[in-house]
C-alpha positions in Angstrom: -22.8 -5.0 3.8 -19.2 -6.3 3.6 -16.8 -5.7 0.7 -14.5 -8.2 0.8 -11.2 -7.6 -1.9 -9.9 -11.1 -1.6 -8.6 -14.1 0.2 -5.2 -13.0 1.9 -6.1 -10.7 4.6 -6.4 -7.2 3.7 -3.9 -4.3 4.4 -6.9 -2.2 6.0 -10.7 -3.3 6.8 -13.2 -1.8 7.8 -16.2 -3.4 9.9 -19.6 -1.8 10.5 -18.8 1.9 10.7 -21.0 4.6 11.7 -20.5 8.0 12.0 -23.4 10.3 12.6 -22.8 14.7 11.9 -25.3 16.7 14.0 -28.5 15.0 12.5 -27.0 13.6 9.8 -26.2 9.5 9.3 -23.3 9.6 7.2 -22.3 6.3 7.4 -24.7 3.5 8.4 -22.6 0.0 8.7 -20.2 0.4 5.7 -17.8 -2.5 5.7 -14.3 -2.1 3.2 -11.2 -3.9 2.3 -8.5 -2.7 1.0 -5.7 -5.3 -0.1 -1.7 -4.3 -0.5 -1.0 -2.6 -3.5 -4.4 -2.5 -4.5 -6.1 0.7 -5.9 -10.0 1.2 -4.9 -12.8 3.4 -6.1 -15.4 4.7 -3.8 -18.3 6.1 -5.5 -21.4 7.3 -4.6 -23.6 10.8 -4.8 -22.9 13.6 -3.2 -23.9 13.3 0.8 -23.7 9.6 0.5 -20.6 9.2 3.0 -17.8 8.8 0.7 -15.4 11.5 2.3 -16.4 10.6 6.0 -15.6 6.9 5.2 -12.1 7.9 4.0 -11.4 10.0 7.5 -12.2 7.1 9.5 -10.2 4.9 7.0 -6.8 7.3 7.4 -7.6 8.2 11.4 -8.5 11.5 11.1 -11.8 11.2 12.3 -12.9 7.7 15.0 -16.2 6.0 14.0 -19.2 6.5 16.4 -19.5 2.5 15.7 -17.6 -0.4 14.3 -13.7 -1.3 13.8 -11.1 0.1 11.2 -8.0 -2.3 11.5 -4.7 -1.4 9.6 -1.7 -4.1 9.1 -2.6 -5.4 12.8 -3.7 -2.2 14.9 -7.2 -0.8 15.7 -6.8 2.7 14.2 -10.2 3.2 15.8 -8.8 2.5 19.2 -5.5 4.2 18.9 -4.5 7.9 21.0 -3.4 10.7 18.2 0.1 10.7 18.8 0.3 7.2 16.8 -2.3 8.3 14.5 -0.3 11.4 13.6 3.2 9.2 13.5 0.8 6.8 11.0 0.1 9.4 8.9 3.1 11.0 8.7 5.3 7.8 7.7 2.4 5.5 6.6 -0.3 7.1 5.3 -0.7 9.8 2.3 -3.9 12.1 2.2 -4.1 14.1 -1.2 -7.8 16.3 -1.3 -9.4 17.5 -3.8 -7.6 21.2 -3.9 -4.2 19.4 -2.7 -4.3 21.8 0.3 -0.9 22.9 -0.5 1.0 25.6 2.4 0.7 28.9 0.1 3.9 30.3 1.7 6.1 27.9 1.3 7.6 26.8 -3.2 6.8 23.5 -4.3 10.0 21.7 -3.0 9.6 22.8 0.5 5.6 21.5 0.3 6.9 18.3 -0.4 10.0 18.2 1.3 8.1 19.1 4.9 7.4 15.3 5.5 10.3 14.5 5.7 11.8 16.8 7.7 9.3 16.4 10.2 10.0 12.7 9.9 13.9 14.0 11.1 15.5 14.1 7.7 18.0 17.1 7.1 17.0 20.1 4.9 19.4 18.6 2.0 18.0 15.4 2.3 14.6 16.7 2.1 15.2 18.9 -1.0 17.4 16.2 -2.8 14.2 13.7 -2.5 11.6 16.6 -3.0 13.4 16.9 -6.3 13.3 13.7 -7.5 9.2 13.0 -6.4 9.0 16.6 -8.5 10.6 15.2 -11.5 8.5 11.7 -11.5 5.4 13.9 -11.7 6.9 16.2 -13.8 6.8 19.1 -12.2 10.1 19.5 -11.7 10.3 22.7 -13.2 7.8 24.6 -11.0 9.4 23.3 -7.7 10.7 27.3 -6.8 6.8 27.9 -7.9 4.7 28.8 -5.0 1.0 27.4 -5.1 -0.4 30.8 -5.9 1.5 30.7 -9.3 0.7 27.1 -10.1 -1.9 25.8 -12.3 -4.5 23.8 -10.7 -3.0 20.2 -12.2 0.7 21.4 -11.6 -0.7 21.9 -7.9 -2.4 18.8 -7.7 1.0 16.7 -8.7 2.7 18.6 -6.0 0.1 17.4 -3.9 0.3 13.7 -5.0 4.5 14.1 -4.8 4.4 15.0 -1.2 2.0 12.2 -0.1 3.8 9.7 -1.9 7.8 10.9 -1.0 7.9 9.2 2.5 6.9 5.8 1.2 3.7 5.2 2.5 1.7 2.3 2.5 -1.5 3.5 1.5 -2.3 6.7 -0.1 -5.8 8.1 1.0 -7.1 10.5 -2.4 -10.2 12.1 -1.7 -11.6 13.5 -5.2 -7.8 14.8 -6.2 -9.4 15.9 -9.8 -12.3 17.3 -8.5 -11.4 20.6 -9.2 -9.3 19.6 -12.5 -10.4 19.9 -15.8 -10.3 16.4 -18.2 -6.4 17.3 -19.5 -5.1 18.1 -15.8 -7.6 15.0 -14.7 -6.0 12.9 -16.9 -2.2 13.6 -16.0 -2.8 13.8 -12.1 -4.4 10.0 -12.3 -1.3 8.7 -14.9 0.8 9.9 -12.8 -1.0 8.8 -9.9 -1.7 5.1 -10.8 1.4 4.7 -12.4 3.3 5.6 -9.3 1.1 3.3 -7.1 1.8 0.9 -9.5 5.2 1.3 -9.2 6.2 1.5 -5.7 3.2 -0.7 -4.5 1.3 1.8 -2.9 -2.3 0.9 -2.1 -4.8 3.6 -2.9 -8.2 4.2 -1.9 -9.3 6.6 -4.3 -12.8 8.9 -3.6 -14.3 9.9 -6.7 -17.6 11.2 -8.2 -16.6 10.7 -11.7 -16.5 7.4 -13.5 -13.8 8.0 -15.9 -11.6 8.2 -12.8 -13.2 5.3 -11.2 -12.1 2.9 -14.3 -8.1 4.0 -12.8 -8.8 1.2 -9.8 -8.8 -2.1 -10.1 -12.0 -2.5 -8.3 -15.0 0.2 -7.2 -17.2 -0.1 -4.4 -20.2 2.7 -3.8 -21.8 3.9 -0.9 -25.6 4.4 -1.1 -26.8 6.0 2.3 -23.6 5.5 4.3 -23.3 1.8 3.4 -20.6 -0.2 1.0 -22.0 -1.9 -1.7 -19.7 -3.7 -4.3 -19.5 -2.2 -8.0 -17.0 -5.2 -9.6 -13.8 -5.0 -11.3 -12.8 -2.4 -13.4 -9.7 -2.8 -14.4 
């Protein structure tokens, strides 16, 4: 079943993906759109696809079946160096326990983008400071994860896959771990940053109250893309 977001064409669609795991189906002809600036729920019960949709949306993992299509190129028929070049300059991927590098403070977590996109250490930490302060987290930026709380961590998380400028930020259940007060800050500050620069986001989530953030919600039932309406 096809989701479609609107009339211009999207910024990334999805057409017919399947992706089986061992024995398992976990996607069974899901179709998605995802317009420019646009922020999008996926919901759906647990085992129902929603996190094996979003790796073959961001070109971590290729579809057994179907097409994923971003601004022009088949992501599902491109080699992993152009992948890894998309999503290090095009694509952000936050998950649900931010999957921060424990050795290295908060600045250098989301300052390594962009030095591995060339820029120079001062470059990196001048930036890395200023995505630290629009999240507020400024303060812990010499904090290493370990020391962190779990929302603290999470904006981190959301400040290094936002500081290169992507196009699309990929968030797969980024307040799953969080509890209603950190929830509530890590999406603000999420949302309000999309909103801000543009950035399109395709949000996985379980819970409802994060859901209502996007703009529109789709859930998967069985591997497959159903449309759930507006919600904002």
């Amino acid at each position: 079943m096809s989701d479609i977001g609107g009339t211009a064409a999207p910024l990334l669609a999805a057409r017919d993906l399947a992706k089986t795991h061992g024995r398992t189906r976990a996607l069974d002809g899901a179709s998605v759109d995802l317009a420019a600036g646009e922020i999008l729920a996926v919901t759906g019960a647990s085992g129902s696809g929603k996190s094996t949709l979003l790796h073959c949306l961001a070109g971590i993992v290729h579809p057994d079946e179907g097409t994923v299509t971003y601004a022009g190129e088949r992501l599902d028929e491109l080699p992993e160096k152009r992948l890894s070049e998309l999503r290090r300059t095009e694509f952000g991927v936050v998950f649900q326990f931010g999957q921060l590098i424990p050795e290295l403070t908060a600045a250098d977590n989301v300052g390594l983008p962009l030095l591995l996109a060339g820029a120079t250490r001062a470059e990196a930490q001048q930036r890395a400071g200023e995505w630290l302060e629009r999240f507020g987290v400024r303060g812990p930026a010499e904090l290493r994860p370990g020391a962190m709380s779990g929302g603290q961590a999470q904006r981190v998380a959301l400040a290094r896959a936002l500081v290169t400028g992507p196009r699309i930020v990929f968030a797969d259940e980024p307040t799953g771990a969080l509890d209603s007060l950190a929830s509530e800050q890590v999406m603000t500050a999420l949302v309000g940053t999309a909103r801000e620069t543009g950035t399109a986001v395709l949000l996985i989530t379980h819970d409802a109250q994060v859901a209502a953030y996007a703009d529109r919600e789709i859930r998967l039932t069985d591997g497959t893309a159903a449309r759930a309406g507006v919600t904002a």
